[in-house]
N, C-alpha and C positions, 0 to 999 in steps of 0.2 A: 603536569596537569593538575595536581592536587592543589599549590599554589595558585593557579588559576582561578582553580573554583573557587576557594576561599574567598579569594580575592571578590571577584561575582556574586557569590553573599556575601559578602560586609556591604558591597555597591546596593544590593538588595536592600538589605535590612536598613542603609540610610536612607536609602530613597524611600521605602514602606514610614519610618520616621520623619520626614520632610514631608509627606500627603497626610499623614497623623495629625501632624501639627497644620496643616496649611487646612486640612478640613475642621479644627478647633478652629482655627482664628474665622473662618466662613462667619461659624456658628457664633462667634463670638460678637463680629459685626452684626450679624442680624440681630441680634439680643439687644445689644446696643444702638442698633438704628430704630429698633420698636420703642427700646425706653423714653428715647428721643419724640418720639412722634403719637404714643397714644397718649390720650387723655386720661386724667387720674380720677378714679372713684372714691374721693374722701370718706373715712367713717373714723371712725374710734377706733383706734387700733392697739392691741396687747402687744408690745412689742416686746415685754420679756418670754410671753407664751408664743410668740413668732419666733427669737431667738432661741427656745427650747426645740421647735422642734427642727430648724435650718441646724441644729445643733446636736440631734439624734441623727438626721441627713449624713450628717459629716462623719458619723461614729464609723461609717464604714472605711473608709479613707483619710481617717484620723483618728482612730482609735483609740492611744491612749493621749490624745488632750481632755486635759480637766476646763472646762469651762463654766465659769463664775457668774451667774448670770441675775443682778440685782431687780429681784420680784416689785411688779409694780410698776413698772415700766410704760406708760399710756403716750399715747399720741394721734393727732389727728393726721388721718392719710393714708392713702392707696395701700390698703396689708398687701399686694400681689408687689407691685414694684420694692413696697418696702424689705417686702423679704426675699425679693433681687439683690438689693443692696444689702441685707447680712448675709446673705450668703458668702457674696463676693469678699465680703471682709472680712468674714470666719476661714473663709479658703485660706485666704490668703495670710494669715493669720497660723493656719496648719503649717500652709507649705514652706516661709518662710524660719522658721524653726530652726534653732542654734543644734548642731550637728551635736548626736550623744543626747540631748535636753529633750522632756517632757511637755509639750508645747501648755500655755496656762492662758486660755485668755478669757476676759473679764470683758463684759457687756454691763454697763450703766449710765447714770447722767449725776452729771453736777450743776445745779440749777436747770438754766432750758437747754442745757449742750449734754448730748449723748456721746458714748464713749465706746470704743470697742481698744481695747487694750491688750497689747501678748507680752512676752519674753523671746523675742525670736530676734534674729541676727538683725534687726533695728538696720537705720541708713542713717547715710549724711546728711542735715538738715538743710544745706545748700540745696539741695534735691526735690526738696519739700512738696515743691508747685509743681517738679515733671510730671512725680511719677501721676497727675491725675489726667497728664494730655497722652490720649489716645496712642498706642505700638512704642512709645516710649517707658524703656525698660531699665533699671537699675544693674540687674545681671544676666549674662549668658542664658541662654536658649538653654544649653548643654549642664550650665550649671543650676538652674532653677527653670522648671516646665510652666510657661504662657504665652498667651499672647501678648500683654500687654495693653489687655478691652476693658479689664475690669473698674478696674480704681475708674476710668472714663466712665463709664455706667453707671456708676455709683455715682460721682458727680449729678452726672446726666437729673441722675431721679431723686437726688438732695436739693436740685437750682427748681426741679419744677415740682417740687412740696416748697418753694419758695425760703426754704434754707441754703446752710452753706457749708462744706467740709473742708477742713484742713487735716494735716497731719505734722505728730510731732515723734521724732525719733533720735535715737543715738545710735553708732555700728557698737554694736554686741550688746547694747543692751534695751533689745524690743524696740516696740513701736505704738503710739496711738494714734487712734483717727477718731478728732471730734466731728460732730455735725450736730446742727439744731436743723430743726422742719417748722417752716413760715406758721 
């Protein structure tokens, strides 16, 4: 009977993990279907004092990354959507992290193209365009926790500030994702 029960919680515990995850991806569509569909309130916006504080955000759940974040950072556009979009690139930016490594990532611009750059286990550049379409994932569920909403959302709120995002990476060594805003 003890093999049983075990047995019954592990079935538990996956299935309590499968409605974890299927209630993030929910939450993750609607984030995503909003970026898609509200209108954006343009202002001038501080986006290295947006990055600081999506960046104090993350100190709970990223703790010890050091993040480099080049002062002076201006841009015209929605600060709410925009600071969807570092968020989502700071995330993912933690959670992608080369196993043992201190995650480093670096927010700036080089002329009108902005930067979010890490050290983290980086992809195949073959790859480049997926990972930004929508439940399309690079790794395992099991092996890295998402949905797979994000990088889309970001897009989503870079096309309607009338810019554009790409990404450039290596495997093992990091990742950037430029974008400019129209």
């Amino acid at each position: 009977m003890g093999r049983d029960l075990d047995e019954a919680y592990d079935r538990l515990e996956r299935m309590e993990g499968a409605a974890k995850h299927l209630d993030q991806m929910v939450a993750d569509l609607l984030a995503y279907a909003r970026s898609t569909k509200q209108g954006l309130r343009k202002t001038q916006v501080d986006l290295s004092a947006l990055a600081c504080r999506v960046s104090n955000q993350l100190s709970v759940t990223c703790g010890n990354a050091e993040f480099l974040i080049e002062p002076g950072l201006e841009a015209e556009g929605d600060e709410a959507a925009l600071g969807i979009a570092l968020q989502n690139l700071l995330e993912n930016a933690c959670k992608y992290v080369r196993p043992g490594n201190r995650p480093i990532i670096e927010i700036g611009r080089k002329g009108e193209e902005f930067y979010v750059r890490d050290n983290g286990i980086g992809f195949d550049p073959a790859y480049a365009e997926k990972i930004f379409i929508p439940f399309h994932r690079l790794h395992r569920q099991e092996d890295i926790a998402g949905t797979g909403i994000g990088l889309a959302g970001v897009r989503q709120i870079v096309e309607k500030h009338g810019g554009r995002i790409w990404a450039e990476g290596q495997p093992g060594k990091g990742s950037t994702f430029w974008f400019t805003l129209g």
